[in-house]
N, C-alpha and C positions, 0 to 999 in steps of 0.2 A: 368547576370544582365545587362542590359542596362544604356549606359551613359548619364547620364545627368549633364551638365553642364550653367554657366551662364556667358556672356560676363565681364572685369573687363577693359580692356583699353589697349593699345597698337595699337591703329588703321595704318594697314601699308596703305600708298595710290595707290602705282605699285600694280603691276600683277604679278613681276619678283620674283625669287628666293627671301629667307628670309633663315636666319641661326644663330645659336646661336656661338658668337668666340668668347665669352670668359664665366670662370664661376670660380669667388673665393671666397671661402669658408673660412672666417677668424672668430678669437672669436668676430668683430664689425657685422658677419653678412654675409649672401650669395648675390653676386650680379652676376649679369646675363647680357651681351650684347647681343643683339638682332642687327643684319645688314640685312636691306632688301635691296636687288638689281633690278636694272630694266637695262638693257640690258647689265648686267653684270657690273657693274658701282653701289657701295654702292649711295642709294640715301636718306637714314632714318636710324639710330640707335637710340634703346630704350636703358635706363639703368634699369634693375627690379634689388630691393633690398626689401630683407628679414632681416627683425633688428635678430629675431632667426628662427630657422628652429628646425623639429628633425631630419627630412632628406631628401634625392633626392635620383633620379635617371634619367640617360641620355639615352637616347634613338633612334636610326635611325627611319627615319620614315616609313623604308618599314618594321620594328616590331611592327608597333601599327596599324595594319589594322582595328582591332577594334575600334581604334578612329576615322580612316580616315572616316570612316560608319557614321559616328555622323553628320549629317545637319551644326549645329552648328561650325565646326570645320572647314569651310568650307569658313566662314566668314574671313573678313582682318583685322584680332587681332590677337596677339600673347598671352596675356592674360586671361585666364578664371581661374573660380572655378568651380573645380568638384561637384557637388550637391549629385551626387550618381554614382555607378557603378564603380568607378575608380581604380586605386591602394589600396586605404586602405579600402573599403570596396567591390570591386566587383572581382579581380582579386585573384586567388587560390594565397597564399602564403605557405612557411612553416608552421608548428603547431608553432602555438603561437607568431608568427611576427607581428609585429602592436596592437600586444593588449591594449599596452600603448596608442598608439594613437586613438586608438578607444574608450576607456575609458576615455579619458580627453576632447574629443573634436576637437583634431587636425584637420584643415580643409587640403583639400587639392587644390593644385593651378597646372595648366596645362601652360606649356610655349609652345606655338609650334611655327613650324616653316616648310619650307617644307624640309629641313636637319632632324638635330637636334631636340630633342624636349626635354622638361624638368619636370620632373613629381615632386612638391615640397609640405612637411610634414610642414604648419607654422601653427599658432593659429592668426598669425599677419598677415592683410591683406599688400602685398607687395605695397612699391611706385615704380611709372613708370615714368621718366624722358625719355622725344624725348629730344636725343642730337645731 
């Protein structure tokens, strides 16, 4: 299945490396920094927070060649929404993984980056503070 996904915010303005360095996972909530670098020199961090999640997962990104393919992905955001194809509905999992979230609605949210990338399970769309 093919990825479809839709821009949400995080616009980097360099060309340079971008990387996810931090990621806590507490009962107030998942939060996510985002550093983009331009000549090796951080010159943008985002802060994404998730009030709940059901879950993540972290990723290199020379494992997600299937996203790299995606047009979209391509753009200088580190935010999006999966529309379709992604982890919880396009990707083989075990029998019966995500069924929950496929039954209630759970959206899914893509953090990328040229590192790191973040594949997140919320129903709540995330806020994005440039810090």
């Amino acid at each position: 299945m093919e990825i479809e996904a839709k821009i949400i915010g995080g616009k980097r303005t360099g060309k340079g490396e971008s990387d996810i360095t931090e990621i806590s996972d507490s009962s107030s909530g998942l939060s996510i920094t985002v550093d983009a670098f331009n000549s090796g020199q951080p010159n943008e961090k985002f802060k994404i927070f998730f009030a709940s999640h059901k879950g993540f997962r972290a990723i290199e990104e020379g494992d997600l060649q299937r996203y790299e393919k995606v047009e979209i992905f391509r753009q200088p955001y580190c935010v999006y929404q999966i529309v379709k194809g992604g982890w919880s509905n396009g990707e083989v999992c075990e029998p019966d993984m995500l069924n929950v979230v496929k039954l209630v609605g759970i959206r899914e949210w893509f953090i990328a980056t040229t590192n790191l990338s973040l594949t997140v399970l919320s129903a709540s769309e995330p806020t994005i503070e440039n810090v």
